[in-house]
N, CA, C and O atoms as a Tinker XYZ file with bonds, in Angstrom:
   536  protein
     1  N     37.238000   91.675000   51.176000    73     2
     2  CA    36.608000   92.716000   51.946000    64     1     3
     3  C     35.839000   92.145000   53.135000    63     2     4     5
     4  O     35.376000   92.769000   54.089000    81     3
     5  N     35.800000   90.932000   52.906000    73     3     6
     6  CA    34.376000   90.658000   54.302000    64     5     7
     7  C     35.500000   89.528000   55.193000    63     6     8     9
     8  O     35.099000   88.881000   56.160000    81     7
     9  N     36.800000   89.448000   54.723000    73     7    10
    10  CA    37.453000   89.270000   55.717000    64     9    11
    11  C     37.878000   90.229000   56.741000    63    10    12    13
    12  O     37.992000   90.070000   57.956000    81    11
    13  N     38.099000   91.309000   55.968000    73    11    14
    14  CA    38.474000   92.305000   56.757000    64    13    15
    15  C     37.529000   93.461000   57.633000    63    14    16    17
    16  O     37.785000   94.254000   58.539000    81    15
    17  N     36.570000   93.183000   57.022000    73    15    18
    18  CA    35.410000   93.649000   57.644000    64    17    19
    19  C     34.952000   92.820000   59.500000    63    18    20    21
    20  O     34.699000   93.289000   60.610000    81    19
    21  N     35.071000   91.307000   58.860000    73    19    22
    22  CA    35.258000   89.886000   59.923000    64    21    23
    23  C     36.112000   90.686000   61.256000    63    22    24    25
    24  O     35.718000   90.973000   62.387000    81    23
    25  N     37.598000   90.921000   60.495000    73    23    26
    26  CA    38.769000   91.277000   61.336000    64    25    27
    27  C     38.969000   92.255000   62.463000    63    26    28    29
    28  O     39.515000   92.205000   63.565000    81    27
    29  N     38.178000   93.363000   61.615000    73    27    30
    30  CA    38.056000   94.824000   62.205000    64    29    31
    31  C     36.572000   94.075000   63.418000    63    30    32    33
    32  O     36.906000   94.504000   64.522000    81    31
    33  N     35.860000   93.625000   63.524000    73    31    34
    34  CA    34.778000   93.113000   64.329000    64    33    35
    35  C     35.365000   92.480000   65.580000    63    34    36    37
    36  O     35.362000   92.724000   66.787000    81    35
    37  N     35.976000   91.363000   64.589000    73    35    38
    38  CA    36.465000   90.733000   65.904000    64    37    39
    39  C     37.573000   91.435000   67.068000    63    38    40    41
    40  O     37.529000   91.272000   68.287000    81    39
    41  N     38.893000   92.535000   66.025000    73    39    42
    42  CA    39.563000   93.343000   67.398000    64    41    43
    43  C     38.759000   94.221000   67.959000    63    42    44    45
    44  O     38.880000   94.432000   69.166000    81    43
    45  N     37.820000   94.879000   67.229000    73    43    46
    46  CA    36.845000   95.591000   68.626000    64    45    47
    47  C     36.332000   95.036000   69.834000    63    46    48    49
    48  O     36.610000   95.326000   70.998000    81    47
    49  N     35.327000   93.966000   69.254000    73    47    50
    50  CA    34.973000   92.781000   70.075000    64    49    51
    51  C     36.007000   92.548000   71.253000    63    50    52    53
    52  O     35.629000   92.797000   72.397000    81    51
    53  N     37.051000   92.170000   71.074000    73    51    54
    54  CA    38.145000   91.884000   71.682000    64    53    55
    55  C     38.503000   92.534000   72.463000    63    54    56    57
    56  O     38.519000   92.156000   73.634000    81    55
    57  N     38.948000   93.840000   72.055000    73    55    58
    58  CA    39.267000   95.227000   72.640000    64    57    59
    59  C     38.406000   95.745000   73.550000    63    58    60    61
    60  O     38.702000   96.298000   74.609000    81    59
    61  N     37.015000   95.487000   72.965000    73    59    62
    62  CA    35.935000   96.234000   74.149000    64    61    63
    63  C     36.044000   95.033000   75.380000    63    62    64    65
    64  O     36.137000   95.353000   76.565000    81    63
    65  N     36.028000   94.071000   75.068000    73    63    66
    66  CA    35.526000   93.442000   76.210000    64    65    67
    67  C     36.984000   93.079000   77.365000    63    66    68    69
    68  O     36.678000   92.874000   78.540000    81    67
    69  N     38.402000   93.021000   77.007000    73    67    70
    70  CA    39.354000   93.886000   77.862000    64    69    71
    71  C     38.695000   95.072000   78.335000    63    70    72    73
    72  O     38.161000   95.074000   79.444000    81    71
    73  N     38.690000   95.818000   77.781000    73    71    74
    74  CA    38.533000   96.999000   78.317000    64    73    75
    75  C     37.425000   97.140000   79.232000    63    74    76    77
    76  O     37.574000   97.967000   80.131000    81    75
    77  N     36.114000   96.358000   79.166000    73    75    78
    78  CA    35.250000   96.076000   79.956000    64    77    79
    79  C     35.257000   95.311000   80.878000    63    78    80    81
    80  O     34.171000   95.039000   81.391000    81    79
    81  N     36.179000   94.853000   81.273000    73    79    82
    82  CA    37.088000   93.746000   82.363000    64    81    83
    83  C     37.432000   94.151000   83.602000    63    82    84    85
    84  O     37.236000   93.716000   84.737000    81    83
    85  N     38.602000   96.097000   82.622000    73    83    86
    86  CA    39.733000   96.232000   83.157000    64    85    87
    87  C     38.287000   97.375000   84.131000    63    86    88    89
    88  O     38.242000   97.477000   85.357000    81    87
    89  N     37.426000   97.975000   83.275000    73    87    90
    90  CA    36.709000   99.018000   84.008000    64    89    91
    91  C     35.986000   98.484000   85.367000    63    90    92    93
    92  O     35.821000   99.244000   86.321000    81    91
    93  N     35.432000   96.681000   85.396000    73    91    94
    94  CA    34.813000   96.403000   85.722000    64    93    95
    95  C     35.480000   95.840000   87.256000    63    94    96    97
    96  O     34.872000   95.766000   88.324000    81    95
    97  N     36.901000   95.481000   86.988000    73    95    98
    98  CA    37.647000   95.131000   88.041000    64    97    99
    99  C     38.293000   96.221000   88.823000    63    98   100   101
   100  O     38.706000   96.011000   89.964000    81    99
   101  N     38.403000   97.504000   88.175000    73    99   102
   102  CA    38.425000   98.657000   88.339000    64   101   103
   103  C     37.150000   99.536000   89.551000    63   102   104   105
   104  O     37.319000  100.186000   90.582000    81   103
   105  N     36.220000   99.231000   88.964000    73   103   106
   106  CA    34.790000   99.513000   90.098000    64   105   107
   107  C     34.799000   98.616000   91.396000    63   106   108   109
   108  O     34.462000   99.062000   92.492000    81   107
   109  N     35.184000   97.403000   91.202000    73   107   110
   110  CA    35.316000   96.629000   92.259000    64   109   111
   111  C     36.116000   96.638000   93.445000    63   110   112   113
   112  O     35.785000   96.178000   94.537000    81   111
   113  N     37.547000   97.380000   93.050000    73   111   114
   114  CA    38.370000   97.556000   93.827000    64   113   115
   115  C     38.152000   98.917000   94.665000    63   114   116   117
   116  O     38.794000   99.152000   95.688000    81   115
   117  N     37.139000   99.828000   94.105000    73   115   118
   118  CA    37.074000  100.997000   94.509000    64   117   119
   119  C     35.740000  101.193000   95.473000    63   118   120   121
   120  O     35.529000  102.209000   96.134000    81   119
   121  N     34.750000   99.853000   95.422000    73   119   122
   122  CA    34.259000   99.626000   95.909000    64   121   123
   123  C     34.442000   98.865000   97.354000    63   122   124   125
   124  O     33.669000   98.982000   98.305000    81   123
   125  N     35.458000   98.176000   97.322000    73   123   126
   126  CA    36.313000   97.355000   98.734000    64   125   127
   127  C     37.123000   98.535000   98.831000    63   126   128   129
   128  O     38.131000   98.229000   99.468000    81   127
   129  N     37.139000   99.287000   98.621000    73   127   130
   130  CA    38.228000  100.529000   99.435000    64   129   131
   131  C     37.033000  101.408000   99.930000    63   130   132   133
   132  O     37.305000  101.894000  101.028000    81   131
   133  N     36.179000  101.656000   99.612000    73   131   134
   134  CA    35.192000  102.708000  100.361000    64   133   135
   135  C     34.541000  101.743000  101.561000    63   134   136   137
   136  O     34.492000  102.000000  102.764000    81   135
   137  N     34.163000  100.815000  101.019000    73   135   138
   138  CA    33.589000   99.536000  101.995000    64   137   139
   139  C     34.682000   99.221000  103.450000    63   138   140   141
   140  O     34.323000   98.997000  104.606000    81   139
   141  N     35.938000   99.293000  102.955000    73   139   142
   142  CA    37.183000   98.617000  103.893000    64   141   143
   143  C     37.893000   99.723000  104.895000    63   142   144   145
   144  O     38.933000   99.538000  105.528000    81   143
   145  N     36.818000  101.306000  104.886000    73   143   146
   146  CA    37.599000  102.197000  105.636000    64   145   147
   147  C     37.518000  101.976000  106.881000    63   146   148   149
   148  O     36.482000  101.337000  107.063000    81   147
   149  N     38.022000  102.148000  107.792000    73   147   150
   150  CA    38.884000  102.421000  109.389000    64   149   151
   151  C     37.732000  103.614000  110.183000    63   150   152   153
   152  O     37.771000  104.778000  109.785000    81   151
   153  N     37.012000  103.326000  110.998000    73   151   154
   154  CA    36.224000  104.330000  111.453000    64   153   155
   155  C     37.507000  105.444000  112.340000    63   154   156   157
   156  O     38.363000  105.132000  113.168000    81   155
   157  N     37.171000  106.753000  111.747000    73   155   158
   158  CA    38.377000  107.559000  113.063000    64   157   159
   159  C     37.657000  107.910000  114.163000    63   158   160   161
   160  O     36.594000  108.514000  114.310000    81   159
   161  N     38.550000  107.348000  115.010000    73   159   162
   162  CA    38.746000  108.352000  116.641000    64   161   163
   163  C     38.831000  109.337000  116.665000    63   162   164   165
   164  O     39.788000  109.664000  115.963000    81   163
   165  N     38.192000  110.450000  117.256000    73   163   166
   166  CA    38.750000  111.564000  117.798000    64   165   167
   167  C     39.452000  111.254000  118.980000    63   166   168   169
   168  O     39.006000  110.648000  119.954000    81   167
   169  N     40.886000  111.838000  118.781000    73   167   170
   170  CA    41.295000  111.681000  120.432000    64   169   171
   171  C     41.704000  112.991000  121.121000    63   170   172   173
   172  O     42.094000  113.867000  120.349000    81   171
   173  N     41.688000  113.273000  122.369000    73   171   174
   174  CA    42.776000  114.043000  122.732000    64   173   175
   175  C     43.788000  114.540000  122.622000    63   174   176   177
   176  O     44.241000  113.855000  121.704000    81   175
   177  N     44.690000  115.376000  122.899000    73   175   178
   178  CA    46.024000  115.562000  122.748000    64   177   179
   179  C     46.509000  114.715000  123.794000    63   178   180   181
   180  O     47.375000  113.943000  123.380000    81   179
   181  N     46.238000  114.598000  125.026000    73   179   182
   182  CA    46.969000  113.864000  125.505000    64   181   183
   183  C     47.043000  112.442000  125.547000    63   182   184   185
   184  O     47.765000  111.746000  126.260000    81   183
   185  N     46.119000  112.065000  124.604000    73   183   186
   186  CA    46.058000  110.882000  124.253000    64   185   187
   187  C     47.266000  109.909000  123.269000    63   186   188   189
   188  O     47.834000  108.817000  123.267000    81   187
   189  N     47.146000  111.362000  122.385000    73   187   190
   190  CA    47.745000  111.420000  121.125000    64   189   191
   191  C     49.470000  111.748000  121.865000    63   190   192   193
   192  O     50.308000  111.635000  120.970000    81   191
   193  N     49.826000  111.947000  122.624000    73   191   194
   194  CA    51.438000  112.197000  123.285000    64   193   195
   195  C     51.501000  110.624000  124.212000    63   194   196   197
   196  O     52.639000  110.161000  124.285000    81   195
   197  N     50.854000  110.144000  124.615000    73   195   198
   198  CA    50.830000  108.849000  125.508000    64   197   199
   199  C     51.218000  107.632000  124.245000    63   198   200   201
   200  O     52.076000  106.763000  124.401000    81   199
   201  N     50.239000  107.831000  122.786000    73   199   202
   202  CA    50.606000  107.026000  122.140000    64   201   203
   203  C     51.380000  107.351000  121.481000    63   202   204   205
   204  O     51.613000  106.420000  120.710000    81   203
   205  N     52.360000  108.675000  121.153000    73   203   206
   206  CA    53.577000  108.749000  120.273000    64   205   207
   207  C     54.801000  108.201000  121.669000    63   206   208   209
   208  O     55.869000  107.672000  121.363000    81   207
   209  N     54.515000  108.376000  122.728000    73   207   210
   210  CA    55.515000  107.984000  123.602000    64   209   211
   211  C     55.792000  106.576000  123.629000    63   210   212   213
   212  O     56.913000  106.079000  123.519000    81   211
   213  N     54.473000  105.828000  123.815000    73   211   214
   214  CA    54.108000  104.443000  123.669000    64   213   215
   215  C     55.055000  103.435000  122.162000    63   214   216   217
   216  O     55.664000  102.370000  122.054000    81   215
   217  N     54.716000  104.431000  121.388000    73   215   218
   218  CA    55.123000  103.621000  119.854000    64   217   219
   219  C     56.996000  104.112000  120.163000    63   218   220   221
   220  O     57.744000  103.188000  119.841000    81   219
   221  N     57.528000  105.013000  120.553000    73   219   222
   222  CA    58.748000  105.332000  120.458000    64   221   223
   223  C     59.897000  104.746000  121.568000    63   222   224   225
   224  O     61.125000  104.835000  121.592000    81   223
   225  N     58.645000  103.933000  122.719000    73   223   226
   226  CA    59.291000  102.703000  123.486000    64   225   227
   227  C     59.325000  101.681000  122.767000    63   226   228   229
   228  O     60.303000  101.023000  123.122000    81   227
   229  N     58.778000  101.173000  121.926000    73   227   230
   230  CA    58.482000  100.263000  121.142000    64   229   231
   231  C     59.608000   99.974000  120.599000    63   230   232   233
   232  O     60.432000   99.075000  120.761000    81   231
   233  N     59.458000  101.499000  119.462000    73   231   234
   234  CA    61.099000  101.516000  118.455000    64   233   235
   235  C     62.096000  101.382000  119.029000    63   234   236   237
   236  O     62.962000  100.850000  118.335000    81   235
   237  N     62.502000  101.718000  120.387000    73   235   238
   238  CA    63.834000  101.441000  120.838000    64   237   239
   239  C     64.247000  100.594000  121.179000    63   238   240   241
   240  O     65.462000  100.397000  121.144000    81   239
   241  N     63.087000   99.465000  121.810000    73   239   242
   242  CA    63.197000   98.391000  122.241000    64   241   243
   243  C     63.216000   97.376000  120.888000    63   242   244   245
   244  O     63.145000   96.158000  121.057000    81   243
   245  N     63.296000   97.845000  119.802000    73   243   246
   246  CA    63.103000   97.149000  118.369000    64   245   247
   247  C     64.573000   96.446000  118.390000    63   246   248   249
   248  O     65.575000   96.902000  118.940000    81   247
   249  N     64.472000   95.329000  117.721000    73   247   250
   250  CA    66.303000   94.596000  117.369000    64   249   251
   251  C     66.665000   95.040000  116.152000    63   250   252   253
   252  O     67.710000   94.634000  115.645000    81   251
   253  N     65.768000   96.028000  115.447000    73   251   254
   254  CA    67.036000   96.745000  114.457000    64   253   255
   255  C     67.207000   98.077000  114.745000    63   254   256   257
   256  O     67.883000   98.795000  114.008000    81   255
   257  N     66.636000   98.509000  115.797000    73   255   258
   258  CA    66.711000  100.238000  116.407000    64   257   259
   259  C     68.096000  100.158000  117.377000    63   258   260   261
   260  O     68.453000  101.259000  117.796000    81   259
   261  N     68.862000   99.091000  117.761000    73   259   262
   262  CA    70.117000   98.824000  118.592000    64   261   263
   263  C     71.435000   99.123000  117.074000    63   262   264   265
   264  O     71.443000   98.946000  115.856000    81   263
   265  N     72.227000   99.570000  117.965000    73   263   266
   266  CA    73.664000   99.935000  116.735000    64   265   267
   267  C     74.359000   98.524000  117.262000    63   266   268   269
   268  O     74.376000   98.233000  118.458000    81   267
   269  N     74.871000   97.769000  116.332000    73   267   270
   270  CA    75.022000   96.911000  115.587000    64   269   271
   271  C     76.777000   96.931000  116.605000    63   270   272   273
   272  O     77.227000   97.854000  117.283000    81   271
   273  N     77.146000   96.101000  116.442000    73   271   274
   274  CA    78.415000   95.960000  116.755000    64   273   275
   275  C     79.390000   95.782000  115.633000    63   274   276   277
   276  O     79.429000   94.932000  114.744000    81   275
   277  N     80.266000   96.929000  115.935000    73   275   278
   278  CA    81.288000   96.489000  114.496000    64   277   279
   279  C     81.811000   94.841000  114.038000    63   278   280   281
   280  O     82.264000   93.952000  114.760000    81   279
   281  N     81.500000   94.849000  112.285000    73   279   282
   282  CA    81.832000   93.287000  111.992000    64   281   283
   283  C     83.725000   92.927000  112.340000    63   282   284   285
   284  O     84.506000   93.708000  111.798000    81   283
   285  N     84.048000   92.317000  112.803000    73   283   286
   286  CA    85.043000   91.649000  113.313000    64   285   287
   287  C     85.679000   90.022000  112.626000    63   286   288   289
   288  O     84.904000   89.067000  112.574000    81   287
   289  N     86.827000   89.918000  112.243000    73   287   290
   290  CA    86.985000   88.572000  111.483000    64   289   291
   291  C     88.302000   88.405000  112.764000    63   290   292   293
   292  O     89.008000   89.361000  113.086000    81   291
   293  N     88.422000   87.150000  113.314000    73   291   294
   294  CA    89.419000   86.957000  114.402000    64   293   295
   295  C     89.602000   88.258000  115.552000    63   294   296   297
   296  O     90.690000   88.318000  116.125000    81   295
   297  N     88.933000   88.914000  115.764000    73   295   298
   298  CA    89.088000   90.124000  116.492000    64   297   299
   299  C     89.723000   91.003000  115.846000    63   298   300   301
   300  O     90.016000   91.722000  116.801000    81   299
   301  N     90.344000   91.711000  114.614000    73   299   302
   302  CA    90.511000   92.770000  114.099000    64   301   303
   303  C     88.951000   93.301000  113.273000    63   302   304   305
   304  O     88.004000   92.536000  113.095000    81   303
   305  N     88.965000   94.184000  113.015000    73   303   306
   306  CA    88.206000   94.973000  112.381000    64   305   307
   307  C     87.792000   94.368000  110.634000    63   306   308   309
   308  O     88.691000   94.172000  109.816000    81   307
   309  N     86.913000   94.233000  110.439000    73   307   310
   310  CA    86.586000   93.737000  109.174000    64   309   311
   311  C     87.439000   94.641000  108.117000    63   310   312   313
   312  O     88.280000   94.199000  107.334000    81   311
   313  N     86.936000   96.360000  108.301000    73   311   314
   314  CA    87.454000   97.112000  106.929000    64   313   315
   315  C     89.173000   96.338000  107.537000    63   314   316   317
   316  O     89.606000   95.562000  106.685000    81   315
   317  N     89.767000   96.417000  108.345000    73   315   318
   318  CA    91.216000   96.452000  108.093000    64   317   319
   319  C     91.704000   95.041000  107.651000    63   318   320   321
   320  O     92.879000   94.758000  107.414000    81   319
   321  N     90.556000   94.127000  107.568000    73   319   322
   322  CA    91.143000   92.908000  107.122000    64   321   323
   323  C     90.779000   92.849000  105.442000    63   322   324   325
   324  O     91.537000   92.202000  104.720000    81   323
   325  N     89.577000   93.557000  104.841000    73   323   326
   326  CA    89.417000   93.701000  103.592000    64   325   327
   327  C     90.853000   94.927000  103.330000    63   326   328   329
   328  O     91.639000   94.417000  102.533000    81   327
   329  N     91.122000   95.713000  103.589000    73   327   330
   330  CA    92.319000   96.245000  103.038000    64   329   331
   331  C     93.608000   95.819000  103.210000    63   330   332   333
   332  O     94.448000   96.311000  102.457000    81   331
   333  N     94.053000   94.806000  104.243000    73   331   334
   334  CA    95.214000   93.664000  104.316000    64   333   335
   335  C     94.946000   92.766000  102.612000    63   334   336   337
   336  O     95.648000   93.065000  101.646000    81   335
   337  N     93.911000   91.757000  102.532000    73   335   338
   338  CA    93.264000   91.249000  101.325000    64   337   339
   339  C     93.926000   91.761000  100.459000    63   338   340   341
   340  O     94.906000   91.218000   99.950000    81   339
   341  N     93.294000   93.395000  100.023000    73   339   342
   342  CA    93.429000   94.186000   98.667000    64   341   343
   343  C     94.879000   94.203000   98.724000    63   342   344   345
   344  O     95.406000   93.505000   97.858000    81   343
   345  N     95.883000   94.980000   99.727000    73   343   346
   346  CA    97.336000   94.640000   99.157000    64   345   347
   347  C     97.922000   93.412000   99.451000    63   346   348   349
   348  O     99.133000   93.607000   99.343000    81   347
   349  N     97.730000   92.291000   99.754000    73   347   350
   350  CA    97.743000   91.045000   99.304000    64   349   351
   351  C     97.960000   90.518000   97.959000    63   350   352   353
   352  O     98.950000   90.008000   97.435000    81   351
   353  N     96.340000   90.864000   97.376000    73   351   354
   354  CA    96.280000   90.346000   96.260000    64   353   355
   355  C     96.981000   91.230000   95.019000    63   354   356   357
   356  O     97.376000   90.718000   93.972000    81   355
   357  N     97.055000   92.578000   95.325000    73   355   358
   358  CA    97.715000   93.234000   94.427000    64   357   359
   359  C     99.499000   92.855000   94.619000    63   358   360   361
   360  O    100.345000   92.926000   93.728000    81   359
   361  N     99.640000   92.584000   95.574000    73   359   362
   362  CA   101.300000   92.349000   95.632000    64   361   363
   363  C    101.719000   91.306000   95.094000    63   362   364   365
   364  O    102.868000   91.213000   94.662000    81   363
   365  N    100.540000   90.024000   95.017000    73   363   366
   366  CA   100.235000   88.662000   94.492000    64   365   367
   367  C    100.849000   89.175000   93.032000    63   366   368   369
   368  O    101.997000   89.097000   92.592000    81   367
   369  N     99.627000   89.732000   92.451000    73   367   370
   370  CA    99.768000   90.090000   91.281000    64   369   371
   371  C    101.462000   90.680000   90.575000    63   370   372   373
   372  O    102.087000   90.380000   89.558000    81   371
   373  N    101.668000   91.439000   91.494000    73   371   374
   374  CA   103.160000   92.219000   91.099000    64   373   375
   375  C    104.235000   91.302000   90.849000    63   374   376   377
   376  O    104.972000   91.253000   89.864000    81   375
   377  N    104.223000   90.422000   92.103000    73   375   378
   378  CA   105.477000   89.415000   92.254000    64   377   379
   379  C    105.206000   88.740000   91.152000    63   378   380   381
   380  O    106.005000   88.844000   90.221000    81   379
   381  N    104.116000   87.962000   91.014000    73   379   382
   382  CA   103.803000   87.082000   89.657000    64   381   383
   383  C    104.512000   87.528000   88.252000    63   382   384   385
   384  O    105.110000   86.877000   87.395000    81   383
   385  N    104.144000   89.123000   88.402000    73   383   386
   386  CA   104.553000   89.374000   86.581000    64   385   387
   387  C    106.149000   89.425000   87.038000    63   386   388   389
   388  O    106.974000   89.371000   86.126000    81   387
   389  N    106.525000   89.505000   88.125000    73   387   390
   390  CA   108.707000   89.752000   88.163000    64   389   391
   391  C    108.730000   88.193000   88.452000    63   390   392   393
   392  O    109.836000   87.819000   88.841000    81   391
   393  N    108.259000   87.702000   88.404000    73   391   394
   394  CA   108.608000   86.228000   88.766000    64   393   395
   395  C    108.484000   84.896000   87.622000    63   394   396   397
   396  O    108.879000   83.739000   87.763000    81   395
   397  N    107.798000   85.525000   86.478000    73   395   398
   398  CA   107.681000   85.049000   85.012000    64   397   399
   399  C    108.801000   84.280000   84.583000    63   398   400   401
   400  O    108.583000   83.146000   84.156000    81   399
   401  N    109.925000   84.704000   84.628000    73   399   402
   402  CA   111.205000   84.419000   84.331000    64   401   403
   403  C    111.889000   83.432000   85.121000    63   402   404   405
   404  O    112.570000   82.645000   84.464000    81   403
   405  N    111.877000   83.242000   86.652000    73   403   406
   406  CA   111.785000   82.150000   87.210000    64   405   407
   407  C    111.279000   81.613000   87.146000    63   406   408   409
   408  O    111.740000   80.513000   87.453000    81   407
   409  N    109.703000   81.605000   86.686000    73   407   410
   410  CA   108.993000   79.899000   86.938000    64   409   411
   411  C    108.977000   79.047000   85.733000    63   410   412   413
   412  O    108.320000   78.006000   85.725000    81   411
   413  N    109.780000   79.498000   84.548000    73   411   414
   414  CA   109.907000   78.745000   83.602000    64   413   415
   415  C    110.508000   77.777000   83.851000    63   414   416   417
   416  O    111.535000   77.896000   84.519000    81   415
   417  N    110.033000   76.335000   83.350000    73   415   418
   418  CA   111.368000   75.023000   82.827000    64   417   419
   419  C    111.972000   75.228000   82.012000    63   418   420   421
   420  O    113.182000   75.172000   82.233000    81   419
   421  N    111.617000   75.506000   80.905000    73   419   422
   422  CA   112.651000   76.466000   79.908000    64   421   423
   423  C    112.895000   77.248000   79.537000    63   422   424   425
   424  O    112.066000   78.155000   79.614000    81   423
   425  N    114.359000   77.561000   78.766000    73   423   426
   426  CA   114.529000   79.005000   78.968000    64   425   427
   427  C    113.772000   79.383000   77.564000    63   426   428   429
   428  O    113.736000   78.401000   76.823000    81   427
   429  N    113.077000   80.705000   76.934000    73   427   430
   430  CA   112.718000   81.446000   75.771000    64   429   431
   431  C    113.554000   81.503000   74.804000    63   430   432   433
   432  O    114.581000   82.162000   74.637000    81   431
   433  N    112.826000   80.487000   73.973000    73   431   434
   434  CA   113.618000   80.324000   72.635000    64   433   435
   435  C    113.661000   78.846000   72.207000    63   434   436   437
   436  O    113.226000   78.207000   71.250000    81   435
   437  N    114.467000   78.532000   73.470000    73   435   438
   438  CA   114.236000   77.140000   72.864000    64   437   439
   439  C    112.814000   76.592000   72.948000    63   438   440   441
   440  O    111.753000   76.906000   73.488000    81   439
   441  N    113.435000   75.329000   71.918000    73   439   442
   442  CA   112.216000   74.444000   71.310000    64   441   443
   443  C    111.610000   73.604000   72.238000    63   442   444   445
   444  O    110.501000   73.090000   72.091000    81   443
   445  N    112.614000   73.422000   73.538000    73   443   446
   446  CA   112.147000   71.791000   74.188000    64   445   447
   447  C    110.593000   72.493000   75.060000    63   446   448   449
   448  O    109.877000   72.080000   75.972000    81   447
   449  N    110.600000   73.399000   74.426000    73   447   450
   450  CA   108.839000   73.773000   75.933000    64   449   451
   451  C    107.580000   73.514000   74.865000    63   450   452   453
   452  O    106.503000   73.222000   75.385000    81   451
   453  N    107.638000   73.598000   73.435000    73   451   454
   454  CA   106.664000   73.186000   73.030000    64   453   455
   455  C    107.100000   72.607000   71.649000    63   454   456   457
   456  O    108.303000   72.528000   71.402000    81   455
   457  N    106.312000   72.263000   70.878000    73   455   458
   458  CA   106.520000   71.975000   69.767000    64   457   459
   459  C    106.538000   73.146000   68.034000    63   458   460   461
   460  O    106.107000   74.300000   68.024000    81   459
   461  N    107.014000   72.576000   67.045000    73   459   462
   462  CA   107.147000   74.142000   66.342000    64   461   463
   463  C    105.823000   74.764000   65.858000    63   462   464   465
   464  O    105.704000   75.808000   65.217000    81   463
   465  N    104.920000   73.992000   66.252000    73   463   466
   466  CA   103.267000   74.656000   65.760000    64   465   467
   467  C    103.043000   75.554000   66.443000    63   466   468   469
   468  O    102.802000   76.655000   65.948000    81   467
   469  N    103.064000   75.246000   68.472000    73   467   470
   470  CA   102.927000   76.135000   69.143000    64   469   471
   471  C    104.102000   77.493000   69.421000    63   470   472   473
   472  O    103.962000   78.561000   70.017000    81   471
   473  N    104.991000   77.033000   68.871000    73   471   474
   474  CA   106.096000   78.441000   68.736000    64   473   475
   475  C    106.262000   78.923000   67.683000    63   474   476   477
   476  O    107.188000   79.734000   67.652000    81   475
   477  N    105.504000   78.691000   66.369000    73   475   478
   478  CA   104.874000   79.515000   65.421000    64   477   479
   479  C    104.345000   80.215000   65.918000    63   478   480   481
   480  O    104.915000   81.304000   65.993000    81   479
   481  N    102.948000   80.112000   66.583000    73   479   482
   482  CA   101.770000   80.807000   66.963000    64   481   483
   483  C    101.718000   81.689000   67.872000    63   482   484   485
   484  O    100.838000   82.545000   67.965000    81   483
   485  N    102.722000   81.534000   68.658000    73   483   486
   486  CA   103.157000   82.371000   69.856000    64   485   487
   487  C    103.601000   83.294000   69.349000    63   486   488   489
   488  O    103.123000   84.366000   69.720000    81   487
   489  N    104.629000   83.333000   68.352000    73   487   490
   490  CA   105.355000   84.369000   67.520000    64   489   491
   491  C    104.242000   85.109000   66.708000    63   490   492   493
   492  O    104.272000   86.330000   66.858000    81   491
   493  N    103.357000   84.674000   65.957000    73   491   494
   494  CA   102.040000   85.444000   65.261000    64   493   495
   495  C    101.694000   86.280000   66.693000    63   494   496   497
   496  O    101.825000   87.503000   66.736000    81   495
   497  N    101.419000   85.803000   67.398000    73   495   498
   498  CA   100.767000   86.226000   68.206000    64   497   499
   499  C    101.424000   87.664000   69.413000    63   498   500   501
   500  O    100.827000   88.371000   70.225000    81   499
   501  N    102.862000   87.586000   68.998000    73   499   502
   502  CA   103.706000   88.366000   70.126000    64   501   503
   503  C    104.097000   89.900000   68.425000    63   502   504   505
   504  O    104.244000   91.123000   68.443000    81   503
   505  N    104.102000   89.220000   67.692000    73   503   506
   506  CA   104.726000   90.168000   66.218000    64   505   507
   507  C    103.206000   90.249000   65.588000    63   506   508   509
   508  O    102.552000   89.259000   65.259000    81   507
   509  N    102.840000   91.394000   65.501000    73   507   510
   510  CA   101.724000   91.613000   64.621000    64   509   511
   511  C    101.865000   91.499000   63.153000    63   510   512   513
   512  O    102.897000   90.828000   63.122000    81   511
   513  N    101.667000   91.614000   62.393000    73   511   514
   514  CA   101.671000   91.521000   60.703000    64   513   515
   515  C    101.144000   92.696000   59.962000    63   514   516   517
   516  O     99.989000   93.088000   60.132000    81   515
   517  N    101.791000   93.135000   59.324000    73   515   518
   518  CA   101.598000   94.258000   58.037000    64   517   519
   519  C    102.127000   93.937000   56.943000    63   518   520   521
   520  O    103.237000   93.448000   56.733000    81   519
   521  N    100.796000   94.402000   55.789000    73   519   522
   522  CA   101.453000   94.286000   55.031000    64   521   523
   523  C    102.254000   95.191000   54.335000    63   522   524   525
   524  O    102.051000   96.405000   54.343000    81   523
   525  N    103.589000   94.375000   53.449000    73   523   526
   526  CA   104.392000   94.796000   52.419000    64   525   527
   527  C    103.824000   96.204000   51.384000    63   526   528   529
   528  O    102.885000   96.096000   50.595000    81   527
   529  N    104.482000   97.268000   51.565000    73   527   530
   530  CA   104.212000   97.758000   50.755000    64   529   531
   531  C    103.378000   99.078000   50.274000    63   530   532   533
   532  O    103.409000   99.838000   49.306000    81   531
   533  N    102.380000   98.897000   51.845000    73   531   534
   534  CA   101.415000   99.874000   51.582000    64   533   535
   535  C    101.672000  100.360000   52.996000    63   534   536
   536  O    101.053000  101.327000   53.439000    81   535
């Protein structure tokens, strides 16, 4: 019992004084924000149109407020060279699977392309297995 009595002490302890940290760093920050305000101007209206004109020379004259020049790879157009690519690589792909049959050294079946462990396994592997019976 007077461990747990110990226990329950010490997470309060613990607990309060986080919590008396978080309040305390909490007051502080709210204190540099009332302290850190910006005195306002009253201005004019025409003050207030001189400086929206002012800031909107600014933006135009900005290097990311300019339109960009289309991306270019050798002087064609980027999208038309990423979609040359895509049927490229898909045609890659096509010819490859009709072309299986030519790029063998040997022909399917025979033994001379591997040995009979690996043309066991190939066969497990091409014939699934069920069993007998059920």
């Amino acid at each position: 019992m007077e461990n747990l009595e110990w226990g329950l002490k010490m997470t309060v302890l613990g607990m309060g004084l986080v919590f008396a940290l978080l309040i305390l760093l909490w007051g502080l920050l709210m204190l540099v924000l009332v302290l850190d305000k910006e005195p306002k101007i009253p201005l004019s209206a025409q003050d207030t149109h001189a400086e929206a004109e002012r800031i909107a020379a600014l933006a135009d004259a900005a290097v990311g407020a300019q339109v960009p020049e289309p991306a270019t790879v050798n002087g064609m157009p980027a999208d038309l060279v990423a979609a040359i690519l895509v049927a490229t690589m898909k045609h890659k792909l096509t010819l490859r699977r009709q072309a299986a049959p030519f790029m063998r050294s040997y022909w399917p079946g025979s033994e001379l392309f591997a040995s009979h462990w690996v043309a066991t396994g190939r066969a497990r592997q091409n014939y699934s297995w069920q069993p007998r019976g059920k």
